[in-house]
C-alpha positions, 0 to 999 in steps of 0.5 A: 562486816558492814564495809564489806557489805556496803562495798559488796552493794556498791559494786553490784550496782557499778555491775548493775549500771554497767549492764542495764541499758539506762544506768541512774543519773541523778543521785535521786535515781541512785538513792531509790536504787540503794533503798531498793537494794537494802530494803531486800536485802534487810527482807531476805537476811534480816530475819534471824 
């Protein structure tokens, strides 16, 4: 269940940098992008 939610990210932010019109470059961009992402996700799903 955790692959499959790590896979379901990955593949929102491939969807993600392939519609904005500057996609992180660096892995630093990346690792803010991902924190973003599990800090909302742990928000909006982790309270049960």
């Amino acid at each position: 269940m955790r692959f499959l939610t790590y896979f379901s990210s990955l593949q929102f932010a491939w969807d993600i940098s392939l519609m904005s019109p500057a996609p992180p470059k660096t892995p630093k961009d990346l690792f803010f992008f991902f924190r973003f992402f599990f800090y909302t996700k742990v928000s909006r799903y982790g309270k049960n």
